[in-house]
Phi, psi and omega in degrees: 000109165292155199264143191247156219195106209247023166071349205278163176272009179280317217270328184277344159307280201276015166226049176230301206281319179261005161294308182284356182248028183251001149283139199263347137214057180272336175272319176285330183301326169326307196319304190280014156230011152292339204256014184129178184292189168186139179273168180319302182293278195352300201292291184324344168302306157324340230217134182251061169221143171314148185301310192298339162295350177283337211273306175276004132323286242264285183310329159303323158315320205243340175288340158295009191027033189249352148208171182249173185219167165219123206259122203190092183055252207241001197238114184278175188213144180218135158226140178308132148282129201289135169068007154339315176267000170330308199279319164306313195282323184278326174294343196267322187265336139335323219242348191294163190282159175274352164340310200283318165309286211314304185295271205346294176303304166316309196303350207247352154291329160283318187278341181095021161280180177286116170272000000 
């Protein structure tokens, strides 16, 4: 499959984030560390999976800079890195059809918004 590649280390950053964010669970473990730090078994208690597949779920994750992790005697912490999804979200919103501006812009000229 070819890779599309704007040469920049942003474009390889942002096809690291959303590779680690195209597993469903790997999104949920996000999901669950908007609601705080969690140690690996935390995260991992939902899941019918082995501990070391969690740990590279995890690890996929922190390579992506979209959480961090802290090691405290025998119990690793995992946390969300604050604005981690910043760079996704702006590509993402780079990128809407312009259909979708359009409307946006009519709704918000009928509602008394910004146009």
């Amino acid at each position: 499959m070819p890779k599309y590649s704007a040469g920049t280390d942003d474009a390889a950053d942002l096809d690291r984030m959303f590779r680690a964010l195209a597993d469903s669970t790997r999104r949920a473990m996000v999901s669950r560390l908007t609601h705080g730090p969690a140690s690996v078994s935390q995260l991992a208690e939902p899941f019918d999976v082995a501990l070391p597949t969690v740990v590279q779920h995890l690890r996929m994750l922190e390579d992506a800079q979209i959480v961090s992790s802290e090691k405290v005697g025998r119990v690793r912490t995992y946390q969300l890195v604050p604005d981690a999804l910043v760079p996704a979200n702006a590509w993402i919103v780079a990128h809407r059809r312009p259909q979708e501006r359009q409307l946006d812009r009519l709704g918000n000229q009928l509602t008394g918004g910004p146009s």
